[in-house]
N, C-alpha and C positions, 0 to 999 in steps of 0.2 A: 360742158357748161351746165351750172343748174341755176334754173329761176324761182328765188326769193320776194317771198313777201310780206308786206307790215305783221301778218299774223303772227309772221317766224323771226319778225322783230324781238332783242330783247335790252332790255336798259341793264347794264350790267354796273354795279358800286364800285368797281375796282376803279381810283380814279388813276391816270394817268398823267405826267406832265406834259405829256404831246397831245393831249384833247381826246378825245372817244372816237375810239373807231368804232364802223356800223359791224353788227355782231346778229346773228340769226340762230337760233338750235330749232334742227327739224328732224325729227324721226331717228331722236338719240346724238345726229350729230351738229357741233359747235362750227360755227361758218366766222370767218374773219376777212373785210376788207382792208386792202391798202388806202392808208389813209394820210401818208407824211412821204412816203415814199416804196421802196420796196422791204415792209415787213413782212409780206407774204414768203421772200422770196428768202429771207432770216430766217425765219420759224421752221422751212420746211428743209433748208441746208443744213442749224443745227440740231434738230431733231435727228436725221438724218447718219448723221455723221458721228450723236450719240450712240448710235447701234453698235458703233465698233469702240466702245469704250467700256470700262468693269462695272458699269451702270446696268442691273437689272431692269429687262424690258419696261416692268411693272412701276420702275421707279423717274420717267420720264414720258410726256404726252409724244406720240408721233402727231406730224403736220402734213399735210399733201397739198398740194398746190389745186388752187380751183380758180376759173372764170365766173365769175358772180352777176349775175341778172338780177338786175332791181331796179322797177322802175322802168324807166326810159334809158340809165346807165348799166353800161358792164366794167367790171372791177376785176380787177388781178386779186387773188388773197388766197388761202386756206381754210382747210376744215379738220378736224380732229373730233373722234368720238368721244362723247364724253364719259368722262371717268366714276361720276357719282354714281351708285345703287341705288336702288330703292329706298326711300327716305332718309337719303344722306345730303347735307348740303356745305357746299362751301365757305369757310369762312375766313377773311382775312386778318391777319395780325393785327394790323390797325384796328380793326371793327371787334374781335376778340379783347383787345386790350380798355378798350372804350368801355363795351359791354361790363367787364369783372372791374375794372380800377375807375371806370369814370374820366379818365385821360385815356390819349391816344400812344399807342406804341414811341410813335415817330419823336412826339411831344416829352412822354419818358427817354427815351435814348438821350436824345440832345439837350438833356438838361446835366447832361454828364462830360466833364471835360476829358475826360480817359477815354479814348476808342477801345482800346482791349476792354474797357472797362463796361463801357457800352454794348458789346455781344457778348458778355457776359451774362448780363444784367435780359436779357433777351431770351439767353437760354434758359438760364435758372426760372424765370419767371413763366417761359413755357411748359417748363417739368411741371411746375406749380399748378398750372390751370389745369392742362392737360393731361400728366402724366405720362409724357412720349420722353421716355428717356436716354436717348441719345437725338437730341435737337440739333446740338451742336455739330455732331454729324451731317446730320442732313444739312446742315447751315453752309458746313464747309464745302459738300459734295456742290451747292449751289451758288458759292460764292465763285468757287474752283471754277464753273461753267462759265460764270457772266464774267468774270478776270479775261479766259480765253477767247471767250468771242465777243465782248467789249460791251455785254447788256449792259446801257445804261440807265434804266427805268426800272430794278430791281429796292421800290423803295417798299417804305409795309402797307401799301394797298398791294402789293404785287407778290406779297409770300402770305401762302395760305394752309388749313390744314383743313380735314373735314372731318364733320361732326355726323354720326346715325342715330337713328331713333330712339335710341338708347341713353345718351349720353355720353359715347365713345368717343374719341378721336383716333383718327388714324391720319399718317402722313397725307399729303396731298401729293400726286405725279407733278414733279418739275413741270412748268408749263409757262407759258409768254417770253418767248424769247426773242422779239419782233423787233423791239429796240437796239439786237444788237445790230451787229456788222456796218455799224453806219448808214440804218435804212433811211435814216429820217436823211434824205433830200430836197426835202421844201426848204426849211429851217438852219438846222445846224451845220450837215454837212453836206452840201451842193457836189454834184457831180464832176465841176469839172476843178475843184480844188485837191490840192497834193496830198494825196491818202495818207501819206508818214506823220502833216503836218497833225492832219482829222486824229488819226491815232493818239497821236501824243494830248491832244486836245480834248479826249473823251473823259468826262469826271463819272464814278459810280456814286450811288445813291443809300445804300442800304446802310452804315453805319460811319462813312467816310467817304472822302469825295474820292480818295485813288485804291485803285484795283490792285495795286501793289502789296497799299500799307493792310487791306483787307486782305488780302489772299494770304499776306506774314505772320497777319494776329490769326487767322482762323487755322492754319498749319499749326502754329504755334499752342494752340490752344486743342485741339483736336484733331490733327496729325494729318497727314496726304489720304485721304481718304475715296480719292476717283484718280483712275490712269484710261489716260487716252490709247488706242490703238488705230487710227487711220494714218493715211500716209499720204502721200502725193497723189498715187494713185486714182487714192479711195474718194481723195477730194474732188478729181476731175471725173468719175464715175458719176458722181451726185450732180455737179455741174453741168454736164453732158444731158443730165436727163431733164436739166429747167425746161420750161415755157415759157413766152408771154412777157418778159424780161428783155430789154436790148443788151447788144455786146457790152457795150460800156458798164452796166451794172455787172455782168457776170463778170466781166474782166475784173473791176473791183475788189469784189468780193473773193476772189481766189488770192489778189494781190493781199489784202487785208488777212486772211488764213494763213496763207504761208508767212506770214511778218509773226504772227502769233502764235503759229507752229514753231519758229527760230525763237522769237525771245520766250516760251514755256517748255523748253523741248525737254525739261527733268519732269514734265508730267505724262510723256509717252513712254510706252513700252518699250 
């Protein structure tokens, strides 16, 4: 367990549709409470589970599970070292597109009735700012992740890229993956409703509401770009090793993996 305090408090702009979870960086590393349900317990399965996939280390945040002290309360959540260098900082699509154009990403997209058309329009216009020329890569490798484990909060305060002192940018490590697996349990998806139903019920956020019709354009447009390698195994390895989570969560959440193991299974090795 480690004990947090307001000092190691931080307000962090990324806004979220589930409200702000409490967020601490202490001595380089990034602290995250459960705050809707078990994101904690999301972030550190598929971090986790991206280790066995064609994804370079370098190019996704690992998560570990932590008991959090704050206060008078203890929280289930995670922590992750943070990834910025020395006068590098984060910055988000939304907050980049605002900055250069004076409207907001999300606000451009949706003013476009074409979905292909739409992450199009997203890439090209990050080559533009940026100069990272293969976006759409990176677009695909993360739409590819949040399709399989059902991130539904992947809107443009949640994809970022980082900027150094210079004026560079460089990719940002995949990172917030909290919203997937059906964490949120206050709200959307209650515990004791039928996981098949939840599934079919998750809408994504990032340029269309289904994970499908994103995952066909972004193939479509810049090809299969991440293969999974975990197995049954590998799954109940990571499982095995939770904390701090009841049966019923973990039971969940393996049922929810092998569903989505079965219906993406031309994305494994």
């Amino acid at each position: 367990m480690i004990e947090l305090f307001d000092r190691d408090k931080k307000e962090v702009n990324r806004k979220s549709s589930k409200g702000n979870q409490l967020k601490w960086e202490k001595d380089g590393v990034w602290y995250k409470a459960d705050h809707t349900g078990y994101e904690g317990l999301a972030e550190y399965v598929i971090s986790h589970l991206l280790v066995k996939s064609s994804l370079d280390e370098s190019e996704y945040a690992i998560y570990e599970l932590e008991q959090i002290k704050y206060k008078a309360q203890i929280y289930m959540g995670v922590s992750s070292k943070s990834f910025l260098k020395g006068g590098e900082q984060l910055i988000t699509l939304e907050r980049l597109f605002q900055n250069v154009y004076g409207v907001g990403l999300n606000k451009m997209i949706y003013g476009i009735a074409d979905h292909e058309e739409r992450l199009k329009l997203l890439v090209s216009k990050m080559h533009e700012i940026t100069g990272l020329n293969d976006f759409g890569t990176y677009m695909s490798k993360l739409l590819t992740i949040d399709a399989l484990f059902l991130n539904e909060d992947r809107h443009t305060h949640n994809i970022a890229v980082i900027l150094d002192s210079e004026g560079k940018y460089r990719y940002c490590p995949i990172f917030d993956q909290g919203a997937g697996l059906l964490a949120d349990t206050s709200m959307d998806y209650p515990l004791d409703a039928d996981v098949y139903e939840l599934i079919d019920s998750v809408r994504a956020k990032t340029f269309c509401q289904d994970f499908d019709e994103q995952l066909e354009i972004t193939e479509k447009l810049y090809g299969r770009t991440i293969k999974f390698g975990f197995d049954k195994k590998d799954v109940e390895a990571v499982l095995q090793s939770i904390y701090g989570y009841e049966d019923a969560v973990i039971n969940r959440v393996r049922d929810i993996i092998y569903e989505q193991m079965r219906k993406y299974g031309y994305l494994f090795r």
